[in-house]
Each structure stands twice: as C-alpha cells, then as structure tokens.
PyMOL Python script that loads the backbone (N, CA, C, O; Angstrom):
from pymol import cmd

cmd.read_pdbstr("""\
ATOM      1  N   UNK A   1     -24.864  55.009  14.185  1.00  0.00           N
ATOM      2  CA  UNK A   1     -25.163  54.070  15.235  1.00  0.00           C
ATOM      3  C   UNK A   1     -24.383  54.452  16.482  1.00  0.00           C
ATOM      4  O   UNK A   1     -23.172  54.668  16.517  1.00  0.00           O
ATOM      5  N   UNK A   2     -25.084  54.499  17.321  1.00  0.00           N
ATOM      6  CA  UNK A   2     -24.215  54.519  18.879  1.00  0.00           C
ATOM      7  C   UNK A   2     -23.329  53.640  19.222  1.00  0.00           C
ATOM      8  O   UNK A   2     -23.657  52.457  19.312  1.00  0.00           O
ATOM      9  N   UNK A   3     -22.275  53.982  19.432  1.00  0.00           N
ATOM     10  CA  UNK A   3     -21.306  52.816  20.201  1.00  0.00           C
ATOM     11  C   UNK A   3     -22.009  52.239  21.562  1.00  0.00           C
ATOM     12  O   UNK A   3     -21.722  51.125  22.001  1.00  0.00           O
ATOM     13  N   UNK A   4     -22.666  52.840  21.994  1.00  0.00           N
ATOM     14  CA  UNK A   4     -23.396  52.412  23.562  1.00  0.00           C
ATOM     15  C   UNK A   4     -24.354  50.962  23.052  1.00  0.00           C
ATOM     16  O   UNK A   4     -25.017  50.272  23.827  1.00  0.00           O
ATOM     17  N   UNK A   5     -24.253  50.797  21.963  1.00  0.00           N
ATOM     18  CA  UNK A   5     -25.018  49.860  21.105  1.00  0.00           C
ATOM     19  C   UNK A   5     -24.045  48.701  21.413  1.00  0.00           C
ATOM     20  O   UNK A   5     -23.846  47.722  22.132  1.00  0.00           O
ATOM     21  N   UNK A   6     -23.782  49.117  20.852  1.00  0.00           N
ATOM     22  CA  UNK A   6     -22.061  48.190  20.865  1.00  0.00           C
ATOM     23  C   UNK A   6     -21.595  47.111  21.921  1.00  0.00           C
ATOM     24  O   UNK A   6     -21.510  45.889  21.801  1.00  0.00           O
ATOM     25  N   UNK A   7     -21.251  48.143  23.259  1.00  0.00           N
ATOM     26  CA  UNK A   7     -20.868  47.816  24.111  1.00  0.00           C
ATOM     27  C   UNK A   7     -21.961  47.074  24.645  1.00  0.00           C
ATOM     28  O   UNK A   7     -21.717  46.072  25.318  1.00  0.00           O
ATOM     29  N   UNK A   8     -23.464  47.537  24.373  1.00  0.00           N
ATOM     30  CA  UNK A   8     -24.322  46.821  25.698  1.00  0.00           C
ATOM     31  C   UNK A   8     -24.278  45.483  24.950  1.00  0.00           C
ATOM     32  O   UNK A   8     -24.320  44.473  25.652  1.00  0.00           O
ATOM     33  N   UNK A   9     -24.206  45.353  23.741  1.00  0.00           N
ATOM     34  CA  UNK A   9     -24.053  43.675  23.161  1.00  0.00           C
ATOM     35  C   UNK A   9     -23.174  42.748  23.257  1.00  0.00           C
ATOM     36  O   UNK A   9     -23.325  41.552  23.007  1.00  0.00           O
ATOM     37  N   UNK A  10     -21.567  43.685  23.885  1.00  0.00           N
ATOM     38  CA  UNK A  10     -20.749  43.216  24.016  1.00  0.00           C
ATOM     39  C   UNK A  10     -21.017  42.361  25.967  1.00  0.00           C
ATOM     40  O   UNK A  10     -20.866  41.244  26.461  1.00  0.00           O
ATOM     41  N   UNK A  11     -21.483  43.786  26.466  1.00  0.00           N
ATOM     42  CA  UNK A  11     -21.882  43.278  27.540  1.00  0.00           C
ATOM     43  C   UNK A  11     -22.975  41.938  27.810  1.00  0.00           C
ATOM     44  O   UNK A  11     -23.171  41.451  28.924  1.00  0.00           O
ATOM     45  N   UNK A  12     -23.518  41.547  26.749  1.00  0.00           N
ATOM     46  CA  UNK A  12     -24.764  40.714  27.070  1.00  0.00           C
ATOM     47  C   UNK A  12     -23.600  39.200  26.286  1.00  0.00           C
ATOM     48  O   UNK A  12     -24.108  38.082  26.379  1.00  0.00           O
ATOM     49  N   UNK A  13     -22.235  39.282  25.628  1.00  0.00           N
ATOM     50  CA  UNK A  13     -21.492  38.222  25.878  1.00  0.00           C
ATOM     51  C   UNK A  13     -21.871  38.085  24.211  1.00  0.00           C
ATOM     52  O   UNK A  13     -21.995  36.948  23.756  1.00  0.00           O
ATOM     53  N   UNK A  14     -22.020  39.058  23.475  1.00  0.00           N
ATOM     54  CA  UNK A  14     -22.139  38.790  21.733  1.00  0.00           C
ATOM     55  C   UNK A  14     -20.769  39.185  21.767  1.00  0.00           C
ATOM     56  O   UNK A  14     -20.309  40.049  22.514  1.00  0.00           O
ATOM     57  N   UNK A  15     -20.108  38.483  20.886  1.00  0.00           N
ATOM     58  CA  UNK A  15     -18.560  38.578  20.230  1.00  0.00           C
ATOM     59  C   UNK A  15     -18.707  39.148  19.152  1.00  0.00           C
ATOM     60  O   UNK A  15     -19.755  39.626  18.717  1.00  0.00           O
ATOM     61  N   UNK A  16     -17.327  39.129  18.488  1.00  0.00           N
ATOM     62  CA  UNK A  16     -17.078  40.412  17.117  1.00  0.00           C
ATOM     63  C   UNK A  16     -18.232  40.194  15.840  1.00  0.00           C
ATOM     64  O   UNK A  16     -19.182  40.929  15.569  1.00  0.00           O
ATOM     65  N   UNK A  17     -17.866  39.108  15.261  1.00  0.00           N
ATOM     66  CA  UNK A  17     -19.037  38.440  14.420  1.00  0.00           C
ATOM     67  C   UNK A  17     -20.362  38.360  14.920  1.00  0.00           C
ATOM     68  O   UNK A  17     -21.100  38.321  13.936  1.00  0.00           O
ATOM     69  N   UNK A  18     -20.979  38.319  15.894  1.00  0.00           N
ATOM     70  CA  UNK A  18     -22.676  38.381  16.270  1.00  0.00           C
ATOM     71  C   UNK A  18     -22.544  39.679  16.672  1.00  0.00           C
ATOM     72  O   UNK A  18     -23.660  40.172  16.508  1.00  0.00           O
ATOM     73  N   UNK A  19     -21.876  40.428  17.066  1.00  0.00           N
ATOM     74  CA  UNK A  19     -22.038  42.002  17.327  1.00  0.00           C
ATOM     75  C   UNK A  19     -22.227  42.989  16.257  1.00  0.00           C
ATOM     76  O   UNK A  19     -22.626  44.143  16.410  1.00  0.00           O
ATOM     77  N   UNK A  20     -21.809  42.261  14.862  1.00  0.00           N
ATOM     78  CA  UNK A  20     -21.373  42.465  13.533  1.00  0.00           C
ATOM     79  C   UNK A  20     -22.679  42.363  13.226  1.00  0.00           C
ATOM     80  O   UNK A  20     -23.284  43.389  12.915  1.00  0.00           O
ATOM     81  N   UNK A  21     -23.531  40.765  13.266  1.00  0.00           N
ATOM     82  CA  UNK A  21     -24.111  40.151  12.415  1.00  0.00           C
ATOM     83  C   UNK A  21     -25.862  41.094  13.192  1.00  0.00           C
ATOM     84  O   UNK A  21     -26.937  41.189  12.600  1.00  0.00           O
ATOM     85  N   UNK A  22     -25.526  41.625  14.615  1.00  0.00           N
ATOM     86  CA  UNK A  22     -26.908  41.486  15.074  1.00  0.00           C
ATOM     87  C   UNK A  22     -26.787  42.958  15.277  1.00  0.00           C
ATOM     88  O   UNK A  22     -27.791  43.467  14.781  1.00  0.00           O
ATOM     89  N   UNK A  23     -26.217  43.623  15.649  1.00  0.00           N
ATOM     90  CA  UNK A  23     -26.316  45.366  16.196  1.00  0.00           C
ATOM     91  C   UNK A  23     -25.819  46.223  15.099  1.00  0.00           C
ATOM     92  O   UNK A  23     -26.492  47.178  14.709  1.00  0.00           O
ATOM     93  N   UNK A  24     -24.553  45.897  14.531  1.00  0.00           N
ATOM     94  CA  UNK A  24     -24.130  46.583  13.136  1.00  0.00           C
ATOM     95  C   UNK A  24     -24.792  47.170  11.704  1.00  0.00           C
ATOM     96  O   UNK A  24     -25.038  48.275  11.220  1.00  0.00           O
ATOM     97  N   UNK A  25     -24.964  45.424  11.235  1.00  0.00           N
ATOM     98  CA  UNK A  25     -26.002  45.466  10.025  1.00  0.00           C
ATOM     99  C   UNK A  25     -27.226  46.042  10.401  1.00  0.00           C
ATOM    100  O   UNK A  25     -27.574  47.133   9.948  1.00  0.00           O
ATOM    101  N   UNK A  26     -27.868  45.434  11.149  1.00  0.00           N
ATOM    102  CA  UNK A  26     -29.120  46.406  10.954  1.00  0.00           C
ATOM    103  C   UNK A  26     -29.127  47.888  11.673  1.00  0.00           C
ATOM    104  O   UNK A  26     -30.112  48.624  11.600  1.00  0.00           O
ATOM    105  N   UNK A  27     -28.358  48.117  12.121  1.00  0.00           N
ATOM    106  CA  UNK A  27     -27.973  49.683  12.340  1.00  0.00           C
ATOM    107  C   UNK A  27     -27.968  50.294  11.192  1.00  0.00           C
ATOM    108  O   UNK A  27     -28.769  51.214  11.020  1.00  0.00           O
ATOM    109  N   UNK A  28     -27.192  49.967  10.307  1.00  0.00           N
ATOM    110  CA  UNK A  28     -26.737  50.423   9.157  1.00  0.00           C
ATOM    111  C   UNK A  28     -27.997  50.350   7.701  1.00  0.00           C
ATOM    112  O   UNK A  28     -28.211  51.172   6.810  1.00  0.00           O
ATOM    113  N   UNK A  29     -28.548  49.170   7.952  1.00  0.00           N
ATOM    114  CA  UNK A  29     -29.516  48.854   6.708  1.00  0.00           C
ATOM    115  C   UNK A  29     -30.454  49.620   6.250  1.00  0.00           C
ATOM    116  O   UNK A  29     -31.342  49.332   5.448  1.00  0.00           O
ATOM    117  N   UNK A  30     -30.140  51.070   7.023  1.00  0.00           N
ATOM    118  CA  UNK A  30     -31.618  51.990   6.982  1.00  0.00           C
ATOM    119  C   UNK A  30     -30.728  52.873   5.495  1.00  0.00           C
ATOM    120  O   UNK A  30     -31.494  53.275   4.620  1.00  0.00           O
ATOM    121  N   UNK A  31     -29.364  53.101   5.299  1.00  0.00           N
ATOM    122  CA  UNK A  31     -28.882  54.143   4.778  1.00  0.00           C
ATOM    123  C   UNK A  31     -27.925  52.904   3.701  1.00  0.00           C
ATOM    124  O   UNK A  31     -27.345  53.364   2.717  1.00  0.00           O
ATOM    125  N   UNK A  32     -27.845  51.496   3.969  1.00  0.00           N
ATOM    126  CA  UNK A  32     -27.498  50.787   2.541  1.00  0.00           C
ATOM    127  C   UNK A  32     -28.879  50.816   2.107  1.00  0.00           C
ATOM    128  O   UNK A  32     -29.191  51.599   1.210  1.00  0.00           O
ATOM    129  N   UNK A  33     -29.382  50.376   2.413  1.00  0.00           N
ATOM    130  CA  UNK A  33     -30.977  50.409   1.183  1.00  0.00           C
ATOM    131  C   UNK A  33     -31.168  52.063   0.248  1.00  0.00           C
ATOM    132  O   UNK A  33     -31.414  52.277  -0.939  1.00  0.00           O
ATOM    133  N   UNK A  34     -30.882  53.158   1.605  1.00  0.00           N
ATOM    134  CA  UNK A  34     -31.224  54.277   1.019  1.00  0.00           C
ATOM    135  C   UNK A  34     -29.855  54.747  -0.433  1.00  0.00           C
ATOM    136  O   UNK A  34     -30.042  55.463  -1.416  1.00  0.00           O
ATOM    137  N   UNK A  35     -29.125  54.328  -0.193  1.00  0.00           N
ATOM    138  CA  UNK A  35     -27.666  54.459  -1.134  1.00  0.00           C
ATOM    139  C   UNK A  35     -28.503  53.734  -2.537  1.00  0.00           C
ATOM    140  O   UNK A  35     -28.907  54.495  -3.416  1.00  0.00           O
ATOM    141  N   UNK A  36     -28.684  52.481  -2.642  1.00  0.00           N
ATOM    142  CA  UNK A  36     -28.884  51.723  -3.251  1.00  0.00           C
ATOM    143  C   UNK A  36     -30.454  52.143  -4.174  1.00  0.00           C
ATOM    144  O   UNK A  36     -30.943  51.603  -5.165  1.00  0.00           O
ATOM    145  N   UNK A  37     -30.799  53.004  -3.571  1.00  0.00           N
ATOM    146  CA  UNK A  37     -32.119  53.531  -4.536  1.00  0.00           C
ATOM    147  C   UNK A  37     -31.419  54.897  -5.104  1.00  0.00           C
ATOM    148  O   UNK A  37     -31.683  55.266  -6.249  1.00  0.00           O
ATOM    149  N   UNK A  38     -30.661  55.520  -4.405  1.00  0.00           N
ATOM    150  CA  UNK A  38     -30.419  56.293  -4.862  1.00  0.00           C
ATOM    151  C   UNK A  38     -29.232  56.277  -6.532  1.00  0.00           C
ATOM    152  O   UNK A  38     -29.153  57.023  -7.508  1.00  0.00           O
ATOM    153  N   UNK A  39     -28.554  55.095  -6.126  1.00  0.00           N
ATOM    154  CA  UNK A  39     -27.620  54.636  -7.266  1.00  0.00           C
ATOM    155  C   UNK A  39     -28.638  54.080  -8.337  1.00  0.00           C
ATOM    156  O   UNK A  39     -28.407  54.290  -9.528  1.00  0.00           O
ATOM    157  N   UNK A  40     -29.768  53.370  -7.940  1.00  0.00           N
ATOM    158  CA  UNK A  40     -30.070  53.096  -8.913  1.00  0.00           C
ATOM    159  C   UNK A  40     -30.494  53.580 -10.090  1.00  0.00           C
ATOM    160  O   UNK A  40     -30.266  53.395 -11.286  1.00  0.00           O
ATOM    161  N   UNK A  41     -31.608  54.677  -8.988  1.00  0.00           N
ATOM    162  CA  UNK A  41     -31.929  55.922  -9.904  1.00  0.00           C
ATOM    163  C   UNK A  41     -31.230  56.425 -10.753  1.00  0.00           C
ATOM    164  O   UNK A  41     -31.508  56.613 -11.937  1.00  0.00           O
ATOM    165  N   UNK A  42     -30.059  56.731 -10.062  1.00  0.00           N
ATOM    166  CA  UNK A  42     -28.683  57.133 -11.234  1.00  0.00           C
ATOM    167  C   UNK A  42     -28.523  56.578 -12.536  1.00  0.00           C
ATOM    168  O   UNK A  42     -28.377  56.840 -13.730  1.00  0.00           O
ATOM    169  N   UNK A  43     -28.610  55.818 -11.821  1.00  0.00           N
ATOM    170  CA  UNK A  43     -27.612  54.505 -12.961  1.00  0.00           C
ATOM    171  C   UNK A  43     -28.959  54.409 -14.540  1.00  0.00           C
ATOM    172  O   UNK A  43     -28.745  54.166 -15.728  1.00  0.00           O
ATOM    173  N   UNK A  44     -30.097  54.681 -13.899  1.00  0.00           N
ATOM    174  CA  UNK A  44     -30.624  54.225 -14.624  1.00  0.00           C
ATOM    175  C   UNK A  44     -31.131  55.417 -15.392  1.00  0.00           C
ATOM    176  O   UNK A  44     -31.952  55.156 -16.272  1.00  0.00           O
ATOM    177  N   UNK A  45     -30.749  56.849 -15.199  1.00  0.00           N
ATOM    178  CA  UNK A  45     -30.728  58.029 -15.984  1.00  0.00           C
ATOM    179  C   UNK A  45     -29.639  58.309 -16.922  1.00  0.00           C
ATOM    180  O   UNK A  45     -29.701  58.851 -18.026  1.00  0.00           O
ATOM    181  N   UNK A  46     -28.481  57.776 -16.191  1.00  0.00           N
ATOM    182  CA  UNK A  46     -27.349  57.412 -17.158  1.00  0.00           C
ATOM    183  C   UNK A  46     -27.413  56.991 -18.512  1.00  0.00           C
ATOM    184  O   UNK A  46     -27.384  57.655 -19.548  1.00  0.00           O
ATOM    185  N   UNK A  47     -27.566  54.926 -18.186  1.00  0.00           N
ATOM    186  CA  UNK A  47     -28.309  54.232 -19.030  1.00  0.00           C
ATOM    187  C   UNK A  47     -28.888  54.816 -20.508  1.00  0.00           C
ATOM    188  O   UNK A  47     -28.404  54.694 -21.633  1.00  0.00           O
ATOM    189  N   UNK A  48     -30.283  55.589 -19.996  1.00  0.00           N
ATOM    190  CA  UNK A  48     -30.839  56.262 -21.110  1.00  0.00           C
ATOM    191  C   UNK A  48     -29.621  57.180 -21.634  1.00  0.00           C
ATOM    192  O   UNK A  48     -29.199  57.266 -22.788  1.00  0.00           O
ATOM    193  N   UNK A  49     -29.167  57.847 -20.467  1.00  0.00           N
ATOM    194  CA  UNK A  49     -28.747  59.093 -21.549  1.00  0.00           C
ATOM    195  C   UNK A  49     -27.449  58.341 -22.539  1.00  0.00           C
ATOM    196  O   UNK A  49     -27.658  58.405 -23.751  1.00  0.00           O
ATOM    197  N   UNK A  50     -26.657  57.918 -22.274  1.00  0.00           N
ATOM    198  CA  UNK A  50     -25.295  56.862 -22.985  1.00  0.00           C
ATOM    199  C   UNK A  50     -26.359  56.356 -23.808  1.00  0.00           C
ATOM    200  O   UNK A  50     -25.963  56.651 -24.935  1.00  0.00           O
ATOM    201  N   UNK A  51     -27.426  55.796 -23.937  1.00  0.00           N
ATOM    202  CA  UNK A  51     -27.771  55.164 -25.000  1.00  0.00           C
ATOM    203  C   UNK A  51     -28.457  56.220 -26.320  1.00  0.00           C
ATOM    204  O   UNK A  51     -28.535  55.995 -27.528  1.00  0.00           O
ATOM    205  N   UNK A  52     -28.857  57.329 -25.576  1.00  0.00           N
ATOM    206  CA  UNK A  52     -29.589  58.434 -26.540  1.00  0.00           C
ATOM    207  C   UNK A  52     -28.409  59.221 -27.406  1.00  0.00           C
ATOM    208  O   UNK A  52     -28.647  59.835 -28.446  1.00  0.00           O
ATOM    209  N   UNK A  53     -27.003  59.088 -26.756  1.00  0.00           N
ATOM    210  CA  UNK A  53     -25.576  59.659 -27.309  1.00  0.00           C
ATOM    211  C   UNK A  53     -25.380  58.783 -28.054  1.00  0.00           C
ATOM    212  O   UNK A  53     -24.613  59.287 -28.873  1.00  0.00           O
ATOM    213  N   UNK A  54     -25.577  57.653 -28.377  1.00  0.00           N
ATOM    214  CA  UNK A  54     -24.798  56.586 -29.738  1.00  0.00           C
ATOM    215  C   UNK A  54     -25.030  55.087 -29.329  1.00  0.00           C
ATOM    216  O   UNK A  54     -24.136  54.254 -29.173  1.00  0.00           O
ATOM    217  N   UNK A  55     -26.205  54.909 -29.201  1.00  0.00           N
ATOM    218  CA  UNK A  55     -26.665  53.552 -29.373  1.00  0.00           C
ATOM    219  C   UNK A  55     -27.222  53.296 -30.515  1.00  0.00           C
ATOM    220  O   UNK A  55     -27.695  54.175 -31.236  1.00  0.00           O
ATOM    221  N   UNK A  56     -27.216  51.557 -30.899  1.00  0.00           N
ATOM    222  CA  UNK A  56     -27.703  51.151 -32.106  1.00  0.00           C
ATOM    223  C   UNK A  56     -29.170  50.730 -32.008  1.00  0.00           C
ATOM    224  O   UNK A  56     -30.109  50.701 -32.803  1.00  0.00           O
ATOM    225  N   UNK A  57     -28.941  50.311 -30.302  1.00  0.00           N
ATOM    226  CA  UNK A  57     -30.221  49.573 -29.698  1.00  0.00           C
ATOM    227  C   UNK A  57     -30.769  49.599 -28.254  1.00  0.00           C
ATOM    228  O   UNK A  57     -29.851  49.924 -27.501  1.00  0.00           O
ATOM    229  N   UNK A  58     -31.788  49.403 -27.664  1.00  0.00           N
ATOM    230  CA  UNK A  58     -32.013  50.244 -26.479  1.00  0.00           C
ATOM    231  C   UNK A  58     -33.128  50.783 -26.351  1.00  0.00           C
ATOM    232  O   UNK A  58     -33.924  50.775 -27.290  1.00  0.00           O
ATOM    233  N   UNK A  59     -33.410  51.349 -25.187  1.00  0.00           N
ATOM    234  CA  UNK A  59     -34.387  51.903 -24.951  1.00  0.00           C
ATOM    235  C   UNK A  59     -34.229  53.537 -25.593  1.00  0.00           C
ATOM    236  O   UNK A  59     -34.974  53.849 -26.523  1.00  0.00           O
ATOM    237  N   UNK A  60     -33.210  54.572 -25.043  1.00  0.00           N
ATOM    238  CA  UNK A  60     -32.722  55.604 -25.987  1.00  0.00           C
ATOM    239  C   UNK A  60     -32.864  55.774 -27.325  1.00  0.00           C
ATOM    240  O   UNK A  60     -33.337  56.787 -27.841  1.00  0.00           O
ATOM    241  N   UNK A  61     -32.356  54.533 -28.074  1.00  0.00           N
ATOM    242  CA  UNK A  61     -32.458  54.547 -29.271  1.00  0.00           C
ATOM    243  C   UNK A  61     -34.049  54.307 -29.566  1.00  0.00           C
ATOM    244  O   UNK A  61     -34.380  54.775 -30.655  1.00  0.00           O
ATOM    245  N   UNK A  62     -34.881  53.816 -28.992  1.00  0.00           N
ATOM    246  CA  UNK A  62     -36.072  53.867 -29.696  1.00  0.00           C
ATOM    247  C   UNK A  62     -37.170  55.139 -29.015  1.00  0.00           C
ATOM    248  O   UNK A  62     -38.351  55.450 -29.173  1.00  0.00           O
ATOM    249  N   UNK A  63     -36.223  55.541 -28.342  1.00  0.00           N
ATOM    250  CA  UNK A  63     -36.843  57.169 -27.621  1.00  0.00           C
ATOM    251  C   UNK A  63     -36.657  57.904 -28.961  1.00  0.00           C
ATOM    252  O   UNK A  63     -37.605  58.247 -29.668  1.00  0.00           O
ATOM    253  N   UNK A  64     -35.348  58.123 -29.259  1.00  0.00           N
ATOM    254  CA  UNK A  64     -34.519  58.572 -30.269  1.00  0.00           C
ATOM    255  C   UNK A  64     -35.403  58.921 -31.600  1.00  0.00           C
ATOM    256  O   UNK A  64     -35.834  60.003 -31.999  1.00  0.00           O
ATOM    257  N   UNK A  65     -35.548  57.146 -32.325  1.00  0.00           N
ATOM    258  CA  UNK A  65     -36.012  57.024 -33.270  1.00  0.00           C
ATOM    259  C   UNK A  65     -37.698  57.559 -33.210  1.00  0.00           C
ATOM    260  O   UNK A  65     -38.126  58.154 -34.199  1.00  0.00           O
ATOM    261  N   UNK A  66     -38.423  57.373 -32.275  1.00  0.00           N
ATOM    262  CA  UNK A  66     -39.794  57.641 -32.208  1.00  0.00           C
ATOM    263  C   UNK A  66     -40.042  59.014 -31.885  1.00  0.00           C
ATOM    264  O   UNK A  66     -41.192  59.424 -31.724  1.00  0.00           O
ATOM    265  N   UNK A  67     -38.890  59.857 -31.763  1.00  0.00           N
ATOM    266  CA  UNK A  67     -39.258  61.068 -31.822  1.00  0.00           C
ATOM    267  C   UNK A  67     -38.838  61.620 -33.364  1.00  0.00           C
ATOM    268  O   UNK A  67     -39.374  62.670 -33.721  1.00  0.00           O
ATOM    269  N   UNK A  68     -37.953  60.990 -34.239  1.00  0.00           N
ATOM    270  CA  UNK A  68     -37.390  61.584 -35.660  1.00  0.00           C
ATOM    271  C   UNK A  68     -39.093  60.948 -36.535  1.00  0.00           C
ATOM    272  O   UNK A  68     -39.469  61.315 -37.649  1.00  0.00           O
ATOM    273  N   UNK A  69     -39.565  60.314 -35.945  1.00  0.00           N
ATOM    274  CA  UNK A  69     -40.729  59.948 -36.893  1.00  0.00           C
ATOM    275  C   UNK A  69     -42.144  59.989 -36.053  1.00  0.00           C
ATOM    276  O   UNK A  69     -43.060  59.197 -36.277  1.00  0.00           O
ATOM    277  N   UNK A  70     -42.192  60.969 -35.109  1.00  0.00           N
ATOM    278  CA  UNK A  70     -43.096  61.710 -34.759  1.00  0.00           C
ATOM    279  C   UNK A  70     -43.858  60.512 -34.539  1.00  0.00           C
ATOM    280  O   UNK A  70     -44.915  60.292 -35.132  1.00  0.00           O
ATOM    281  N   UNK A  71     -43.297  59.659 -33.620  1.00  0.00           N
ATOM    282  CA  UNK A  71     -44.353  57.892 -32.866  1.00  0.00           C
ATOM    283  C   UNK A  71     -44.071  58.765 -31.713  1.00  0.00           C
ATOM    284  O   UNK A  71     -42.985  58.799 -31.135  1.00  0.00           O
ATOM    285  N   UNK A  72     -45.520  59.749 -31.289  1.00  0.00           N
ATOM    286  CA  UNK A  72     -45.074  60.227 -29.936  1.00  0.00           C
ATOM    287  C   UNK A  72     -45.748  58.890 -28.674  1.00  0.00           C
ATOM    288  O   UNK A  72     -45.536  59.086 -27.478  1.00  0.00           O
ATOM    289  N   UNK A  73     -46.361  57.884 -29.032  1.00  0.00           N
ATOM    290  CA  UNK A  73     -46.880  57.096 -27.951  1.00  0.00           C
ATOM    291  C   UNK A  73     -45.886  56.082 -27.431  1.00  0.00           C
ATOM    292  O   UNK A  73     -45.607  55.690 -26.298  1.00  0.00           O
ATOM    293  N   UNK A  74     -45.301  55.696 -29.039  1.00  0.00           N
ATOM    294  CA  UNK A  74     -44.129  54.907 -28.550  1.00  0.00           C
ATOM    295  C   UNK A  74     -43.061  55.649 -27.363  1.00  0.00           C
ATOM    296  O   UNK A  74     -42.683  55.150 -26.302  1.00  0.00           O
ATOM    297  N   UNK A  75     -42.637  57.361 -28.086  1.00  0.00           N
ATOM    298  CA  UNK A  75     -41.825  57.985 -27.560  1.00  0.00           C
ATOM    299  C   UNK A  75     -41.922  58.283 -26.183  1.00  0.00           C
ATOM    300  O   UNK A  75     -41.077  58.639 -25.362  1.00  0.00           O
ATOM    301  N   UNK A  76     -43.012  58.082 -26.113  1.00  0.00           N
ATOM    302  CA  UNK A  76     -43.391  57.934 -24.167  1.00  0.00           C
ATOM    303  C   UNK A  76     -43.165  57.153 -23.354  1.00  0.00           C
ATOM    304  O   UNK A  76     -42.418  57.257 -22.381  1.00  0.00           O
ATOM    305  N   UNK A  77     -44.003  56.015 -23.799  1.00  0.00           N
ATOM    306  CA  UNK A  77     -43.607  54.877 -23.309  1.00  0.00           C
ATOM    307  C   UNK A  77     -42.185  53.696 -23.381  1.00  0.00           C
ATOM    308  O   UNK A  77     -41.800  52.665 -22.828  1.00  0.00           O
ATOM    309  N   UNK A  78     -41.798  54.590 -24.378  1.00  0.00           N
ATOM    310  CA  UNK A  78     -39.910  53.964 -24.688  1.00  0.00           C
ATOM    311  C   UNK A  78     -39.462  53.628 -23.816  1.00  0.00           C
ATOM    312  O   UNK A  78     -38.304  53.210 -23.838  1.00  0.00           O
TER     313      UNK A  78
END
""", "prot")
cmd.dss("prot")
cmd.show_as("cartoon", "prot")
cmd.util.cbc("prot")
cmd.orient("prot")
C-alpha cells in the first residue's frame, strides 16, 4: 500500500483508527484472503497426510483402509 494513501486520508481529517479501519484494511485484504487460501490448502494436505501416518479414524484412514481392500470408489472419494 502507498503511504500517499495514508496521508491523503489523513489529510481529508480520518484519524489513526478510521485511517486503520478505511485505507489500511482494505489495502491489505487482497493478500489476507490470499494467505488464508493458501494456509488452508496446506493445512488441509497435512490433515490427510498425519492421518494416513497413524490414524484410527478419518478421512486418511479410510483412504488407507479402501485401498488394503481394493474399495477403489470409496478410495477416491475418501
């Protein structure tokens, strides 16, 4: 974000908190949203894999199990 952002809001008489609330955040909201898909994605490749290493129950585990007994439709859609 430009500081020239900044200042012209400061100039139009927005203080710290509405300079915060109105030029900041949504400056920024283009690359928290983009973080936040990107973690999720993560998180949620993780997930499987921790559960395919030694779960009892789960989505992994029934990836797991439906491939030792050749349920390849289940094993897809797990």
């Amino acid at each position: 974000m430009s500081p020239l952002l900044g200042r012209a809001a400061a100039s139009l008489g927005a203080g710290g908190w509405r300079n915060f609330a109105y030029v900041v955040i949504p400056g920024a909201l283009p690359f928290i949203i983009a973080g936040l898909r990107v973690s999720l994605s993560v998180a949620l490749v993780v997930l499987v894999a921790a559960e395919l290493a030694g779960a009892a129950f789960g989505v992994g585990y029934l990836i797991q199990m439906s491939q030792q007994v050749f349920g390849s439709i289940r094993c897809s859609s797990g």
